[in-house]
N, CA, C and O atoms as a GROMACS GRO file, in nm:
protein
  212
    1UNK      N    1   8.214  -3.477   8.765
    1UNK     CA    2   8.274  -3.592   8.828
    1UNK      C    3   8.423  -3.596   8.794
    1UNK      O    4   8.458  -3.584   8.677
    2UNK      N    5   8.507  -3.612   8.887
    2UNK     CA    6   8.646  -3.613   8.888
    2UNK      C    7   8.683  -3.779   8.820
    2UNK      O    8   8.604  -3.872   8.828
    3UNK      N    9   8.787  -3.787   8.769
    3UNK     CA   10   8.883  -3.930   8.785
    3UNK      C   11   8.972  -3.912   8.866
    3UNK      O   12   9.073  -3.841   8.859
    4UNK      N   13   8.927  -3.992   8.961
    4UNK     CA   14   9.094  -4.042   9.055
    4UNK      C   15   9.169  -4.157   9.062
    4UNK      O   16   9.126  -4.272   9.064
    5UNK      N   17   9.282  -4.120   9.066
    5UNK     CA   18   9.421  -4.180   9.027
    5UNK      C   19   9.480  -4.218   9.124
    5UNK      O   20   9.487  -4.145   9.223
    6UNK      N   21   9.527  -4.321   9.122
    6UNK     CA   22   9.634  -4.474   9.236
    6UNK      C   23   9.740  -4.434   9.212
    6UNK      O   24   9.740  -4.377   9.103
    7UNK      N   25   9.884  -4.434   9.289
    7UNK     CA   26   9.972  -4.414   9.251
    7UNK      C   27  10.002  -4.569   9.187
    7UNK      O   28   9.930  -4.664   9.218
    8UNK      N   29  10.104  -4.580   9.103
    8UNK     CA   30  10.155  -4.638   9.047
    8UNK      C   31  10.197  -4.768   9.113
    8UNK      O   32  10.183  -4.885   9.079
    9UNK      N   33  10.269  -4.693   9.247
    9UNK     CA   34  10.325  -4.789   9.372
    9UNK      C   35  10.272  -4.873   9.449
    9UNK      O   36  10.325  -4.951   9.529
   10UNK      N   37  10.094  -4.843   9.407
   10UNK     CA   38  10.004  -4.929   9.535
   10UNK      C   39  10.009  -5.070   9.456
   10UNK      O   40   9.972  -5.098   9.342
   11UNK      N   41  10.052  -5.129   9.529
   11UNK     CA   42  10.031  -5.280   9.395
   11UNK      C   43   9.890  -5.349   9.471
   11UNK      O   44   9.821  -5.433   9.414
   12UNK      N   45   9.860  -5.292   9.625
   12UNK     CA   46   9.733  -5.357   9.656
   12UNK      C   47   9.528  -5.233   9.605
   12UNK      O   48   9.476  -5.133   9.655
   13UNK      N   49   9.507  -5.284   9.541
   13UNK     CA   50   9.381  -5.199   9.480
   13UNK      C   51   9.296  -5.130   9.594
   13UNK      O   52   9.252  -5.015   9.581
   14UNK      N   53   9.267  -5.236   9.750
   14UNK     CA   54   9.232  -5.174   9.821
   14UNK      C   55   9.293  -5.089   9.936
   14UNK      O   56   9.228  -5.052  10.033
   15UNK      N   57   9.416  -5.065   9.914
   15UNK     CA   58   9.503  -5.032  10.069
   15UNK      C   59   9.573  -4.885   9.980
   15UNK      O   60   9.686  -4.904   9.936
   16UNK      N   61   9.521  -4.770   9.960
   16UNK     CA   62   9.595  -4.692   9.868
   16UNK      C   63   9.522  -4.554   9.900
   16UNK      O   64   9.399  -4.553   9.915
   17UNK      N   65   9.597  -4.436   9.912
   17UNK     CA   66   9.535  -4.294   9.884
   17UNK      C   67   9.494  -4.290   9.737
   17UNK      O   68   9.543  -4.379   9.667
   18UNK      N   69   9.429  -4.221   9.690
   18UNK     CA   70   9.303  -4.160   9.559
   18UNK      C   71   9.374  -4.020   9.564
   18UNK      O   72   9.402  -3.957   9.666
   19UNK      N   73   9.400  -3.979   9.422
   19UNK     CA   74   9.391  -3.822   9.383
   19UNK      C   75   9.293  -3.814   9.316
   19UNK      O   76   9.274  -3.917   9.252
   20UNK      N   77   9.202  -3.717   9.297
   20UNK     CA   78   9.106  -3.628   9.229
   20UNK      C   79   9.167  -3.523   9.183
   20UNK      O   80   9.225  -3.455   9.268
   21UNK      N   81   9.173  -3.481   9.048
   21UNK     CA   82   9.235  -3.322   8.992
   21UNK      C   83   9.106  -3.245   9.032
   21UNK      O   84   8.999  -3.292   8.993
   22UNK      N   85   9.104  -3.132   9.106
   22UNK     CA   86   9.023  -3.004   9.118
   22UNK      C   87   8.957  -3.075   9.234
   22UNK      O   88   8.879  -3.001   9.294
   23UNK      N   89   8.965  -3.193   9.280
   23UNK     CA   90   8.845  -3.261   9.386
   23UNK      C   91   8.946  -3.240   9.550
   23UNK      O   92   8.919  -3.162   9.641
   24UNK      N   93   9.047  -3.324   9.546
   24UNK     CA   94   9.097  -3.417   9.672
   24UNK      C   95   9.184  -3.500   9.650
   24UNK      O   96   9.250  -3.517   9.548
   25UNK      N   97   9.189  -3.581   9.800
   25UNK     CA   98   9.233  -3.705   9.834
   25UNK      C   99   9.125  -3.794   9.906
   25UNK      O  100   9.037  -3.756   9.984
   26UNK      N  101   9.151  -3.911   9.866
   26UNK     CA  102   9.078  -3.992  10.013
   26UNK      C  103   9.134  -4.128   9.956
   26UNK      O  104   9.210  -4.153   9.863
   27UNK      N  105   9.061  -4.216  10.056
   27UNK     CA  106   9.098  -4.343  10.106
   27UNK      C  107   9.012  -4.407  10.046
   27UNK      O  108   8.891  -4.387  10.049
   28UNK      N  109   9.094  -4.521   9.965
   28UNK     CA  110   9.046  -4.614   9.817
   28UNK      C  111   8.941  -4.718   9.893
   28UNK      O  112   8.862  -4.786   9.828
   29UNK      N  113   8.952  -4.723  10.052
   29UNK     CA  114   8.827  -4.789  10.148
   29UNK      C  115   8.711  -4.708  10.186
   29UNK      O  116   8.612  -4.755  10.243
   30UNK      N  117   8.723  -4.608  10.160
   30UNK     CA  118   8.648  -4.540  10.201
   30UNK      C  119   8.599  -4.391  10.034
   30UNK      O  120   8.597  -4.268  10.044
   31UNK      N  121   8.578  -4.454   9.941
   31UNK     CA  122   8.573  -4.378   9.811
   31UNK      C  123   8.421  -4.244   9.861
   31UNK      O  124   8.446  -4.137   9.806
   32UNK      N  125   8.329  -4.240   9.918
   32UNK     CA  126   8.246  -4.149   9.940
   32UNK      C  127   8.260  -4.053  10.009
   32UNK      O  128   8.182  -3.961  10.030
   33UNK      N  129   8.362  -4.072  10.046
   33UNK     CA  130   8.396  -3.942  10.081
   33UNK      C  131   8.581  -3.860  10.071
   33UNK      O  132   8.674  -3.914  10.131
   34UNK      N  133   8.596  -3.772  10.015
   34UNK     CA  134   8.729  -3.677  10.025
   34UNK      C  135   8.791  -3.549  10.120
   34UNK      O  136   8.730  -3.473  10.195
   35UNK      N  137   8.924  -3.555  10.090
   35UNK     CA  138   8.962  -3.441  10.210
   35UNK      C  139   9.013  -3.320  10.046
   35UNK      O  140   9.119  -3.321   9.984
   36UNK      N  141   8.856  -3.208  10.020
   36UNK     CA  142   8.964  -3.063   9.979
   36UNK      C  143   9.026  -3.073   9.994
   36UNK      O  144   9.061  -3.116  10.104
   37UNK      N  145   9.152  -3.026   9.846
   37UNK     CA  146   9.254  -2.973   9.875
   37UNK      C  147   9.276  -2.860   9.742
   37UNK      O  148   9.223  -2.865   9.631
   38UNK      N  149   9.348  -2.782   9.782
   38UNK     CA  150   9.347  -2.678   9.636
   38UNK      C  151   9.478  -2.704   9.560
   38UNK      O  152   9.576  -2.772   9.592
   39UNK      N  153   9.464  -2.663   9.498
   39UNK     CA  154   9.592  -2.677   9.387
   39UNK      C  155   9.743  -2.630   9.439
   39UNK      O  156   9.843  -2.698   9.463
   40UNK      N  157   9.719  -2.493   9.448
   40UNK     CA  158   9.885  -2.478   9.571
   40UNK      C  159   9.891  -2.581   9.680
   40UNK      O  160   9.996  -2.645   9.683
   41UNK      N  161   9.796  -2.612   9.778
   41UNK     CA  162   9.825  -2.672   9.869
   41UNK      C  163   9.898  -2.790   9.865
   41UNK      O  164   9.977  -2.829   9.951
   42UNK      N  165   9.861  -2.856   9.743
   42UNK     CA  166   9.893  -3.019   9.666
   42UNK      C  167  10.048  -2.985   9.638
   42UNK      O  168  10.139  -3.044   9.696
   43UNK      N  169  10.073  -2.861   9.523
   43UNK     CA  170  10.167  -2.857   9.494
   43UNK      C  171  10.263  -2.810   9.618
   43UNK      O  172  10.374  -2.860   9.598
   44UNK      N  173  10.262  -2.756   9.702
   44UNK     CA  174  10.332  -2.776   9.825
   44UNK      C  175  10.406  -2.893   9.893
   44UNK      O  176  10.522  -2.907   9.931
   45UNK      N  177  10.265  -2.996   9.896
   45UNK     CA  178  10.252  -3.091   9.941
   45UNK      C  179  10.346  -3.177   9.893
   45UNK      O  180  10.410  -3.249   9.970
   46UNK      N  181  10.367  -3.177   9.744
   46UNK     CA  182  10.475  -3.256   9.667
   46UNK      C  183  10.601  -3.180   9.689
   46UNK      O  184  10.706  -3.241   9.705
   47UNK      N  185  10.596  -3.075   9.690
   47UNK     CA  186  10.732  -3.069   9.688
   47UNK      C  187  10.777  -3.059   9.839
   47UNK      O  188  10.886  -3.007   9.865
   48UNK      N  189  10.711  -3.099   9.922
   48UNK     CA  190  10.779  -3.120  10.048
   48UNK      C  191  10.784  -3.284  10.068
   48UNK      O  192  10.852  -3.321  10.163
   49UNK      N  193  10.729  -3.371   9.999
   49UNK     CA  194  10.736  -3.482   9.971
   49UNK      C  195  10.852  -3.506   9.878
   49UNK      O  196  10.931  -3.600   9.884
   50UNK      N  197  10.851  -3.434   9.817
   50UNK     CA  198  11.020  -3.496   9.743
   50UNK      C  199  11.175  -3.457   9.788
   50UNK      O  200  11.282  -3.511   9.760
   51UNK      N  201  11.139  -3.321   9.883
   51UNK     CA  202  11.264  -3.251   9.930
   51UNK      C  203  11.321  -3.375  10.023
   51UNK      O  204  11.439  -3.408  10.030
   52UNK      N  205  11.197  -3.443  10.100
   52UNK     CA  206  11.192  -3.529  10.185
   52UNK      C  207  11.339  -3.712  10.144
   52UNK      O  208  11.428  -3.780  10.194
   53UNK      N  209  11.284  -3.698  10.061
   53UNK     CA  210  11.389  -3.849   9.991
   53UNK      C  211  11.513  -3.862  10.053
   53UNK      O  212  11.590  -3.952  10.019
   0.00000   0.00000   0.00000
């Protein structure tokens, strides 16, 4: 079983993406289910999210 993590920024508990380490993402409304993702892909993912700012 994974722990998943809120960003910091969601100040609302139900309106927020979920990380899972080794699991995913998904939607804090919808917790039964996740979208795979692998580890490069994530780290991609961030850093095209921060190039972004």
């Amino acid at each position: 079983m994974s722990t998943w993590r809120k960003s910091s920024y969601s100040v609302n508990q139900s309106d927020c993406v979920e990380v899972g380490h080794g699991v995913g993402i998904r939607d804090s409304k919808a917790p039964t289910t996740h979208l795979p993702v692998s580890g490069k892909a994530w780290s991609a993912f961030l850093t095209r999210v921060k190039s972004a700012r």
